[in-house]
N, C-alpha and C positions, 0 to 999 in steps of 0.2 A: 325861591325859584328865580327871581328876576337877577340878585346878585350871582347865581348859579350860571344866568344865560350870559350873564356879563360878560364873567370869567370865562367862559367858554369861548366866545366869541374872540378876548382877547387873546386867548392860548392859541387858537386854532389857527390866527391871522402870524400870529408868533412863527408856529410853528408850521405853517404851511412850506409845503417839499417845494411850492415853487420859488420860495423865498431861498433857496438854498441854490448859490451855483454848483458846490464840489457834488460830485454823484454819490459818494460814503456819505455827504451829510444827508443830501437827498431821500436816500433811502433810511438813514436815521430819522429824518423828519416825517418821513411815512409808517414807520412804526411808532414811533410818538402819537401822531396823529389818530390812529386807530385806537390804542388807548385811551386818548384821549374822547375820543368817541363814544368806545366801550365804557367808560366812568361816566359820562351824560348817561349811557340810556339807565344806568344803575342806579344812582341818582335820582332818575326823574320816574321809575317804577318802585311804588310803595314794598312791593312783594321782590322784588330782585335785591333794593335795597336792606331790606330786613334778611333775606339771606346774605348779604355780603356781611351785615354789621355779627350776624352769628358765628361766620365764616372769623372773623378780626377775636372772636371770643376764642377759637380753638377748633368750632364744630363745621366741618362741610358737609353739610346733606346731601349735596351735588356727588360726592364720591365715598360717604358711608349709608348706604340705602339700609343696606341688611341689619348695618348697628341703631338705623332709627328707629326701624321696624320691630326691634326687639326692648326695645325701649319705649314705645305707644302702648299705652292703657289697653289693654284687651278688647275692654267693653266700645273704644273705638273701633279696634279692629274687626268687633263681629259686625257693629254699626254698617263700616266698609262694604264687608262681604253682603248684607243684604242688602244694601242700594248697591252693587253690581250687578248679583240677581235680580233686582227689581229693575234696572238700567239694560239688562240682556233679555229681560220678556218681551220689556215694551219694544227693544230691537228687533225681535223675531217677530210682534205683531204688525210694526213699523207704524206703532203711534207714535207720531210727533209730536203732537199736543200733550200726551203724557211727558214726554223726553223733555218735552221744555220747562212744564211743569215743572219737574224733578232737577231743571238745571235751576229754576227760578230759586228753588227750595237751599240748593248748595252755593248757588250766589250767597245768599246771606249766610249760611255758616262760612264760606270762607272768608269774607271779611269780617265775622265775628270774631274769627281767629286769628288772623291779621291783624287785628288790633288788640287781641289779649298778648297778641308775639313782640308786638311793638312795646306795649308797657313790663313785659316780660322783660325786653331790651334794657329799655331805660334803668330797667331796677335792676339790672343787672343778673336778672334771673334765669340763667342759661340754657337750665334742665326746664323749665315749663318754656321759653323762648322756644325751643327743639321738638317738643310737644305737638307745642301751637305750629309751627313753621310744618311741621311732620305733616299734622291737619292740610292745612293751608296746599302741602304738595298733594297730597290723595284730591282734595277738593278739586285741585285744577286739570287735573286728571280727568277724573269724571266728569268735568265741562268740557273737556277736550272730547271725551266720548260723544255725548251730546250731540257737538258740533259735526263729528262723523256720520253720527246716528241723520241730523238734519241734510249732510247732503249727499248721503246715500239716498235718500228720499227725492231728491232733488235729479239726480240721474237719475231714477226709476223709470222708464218708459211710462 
């Protein structure tokens, strides 16, 4: 990471729009930039990064949902559907202490699965990389839910 911020720092000085007098380069140097930008945040997110590096293998998750969905193991997909039902009761009871609970519980399979995605990477193992990455999206989902669930609660009169 420190050689990460290096480089960064020395693109970004490079490539700054105020370093440019022409206006075409200007605005070349502002879409540089943003790129440049966009590749840090990817980079320094374990989970964005592991989508990009599957993305460089062939597979976008980002734009074949329905093909990954049909490629997940069943027996996750019903896993799924009962922690939404179990995630929409506690919604309709509006226990938060359950909901966090249950985000505490997905916390840790998501990075369980985040790390079998990442050594799936390295070995080059595409179809369980896809799997796990598959997980990994459901997972943050469901945290995202949570996080609705908490501040619905939160505006509650």
């Amino acid at each position: 990471m420190p050689a990460l911020e290096a480089k960064y720092r020395a693109l970004s000085l490079e490539l700054h729009p105020d370093r440019q007098a022409d206006p075409k380069a200007r605005r070349l140097a502002v879409d540089k930039t943003a790129t440049l930008n966009d590749g840090l945040k990817v980079l320094r997110d374990p989970v964005k990064r592991a989508f990009y590096l599957l993305k460089l293998k062939g597979v976008d998750l980002e734009r074949d949902e329905a093909g990954e969905q049909r490629q997940m193991p069943i027996e996750f997909l019903e896993e799924v559907m009962d922690r939404r039902e179990a995630l929409d009761a506690v919604r309709a009871a509006k226990d938060v202490p359950r909901a966090q609970a249950m985000a505490a519980e997905v916390e840790g399979l998501k990075a369980q699965a985040l790390e079998q995605a990442q050594k799936a990477l390295t070995a080059d193992a595409v179809k369980e990389a896809t799997h796990q990455l598959g997980r990994v999206r459901y997972f943050t989902r469901f945290l995202e839910e949570v996080e609705a669930i908490e501040e619905e609660a939160l505006a509650a009169p």
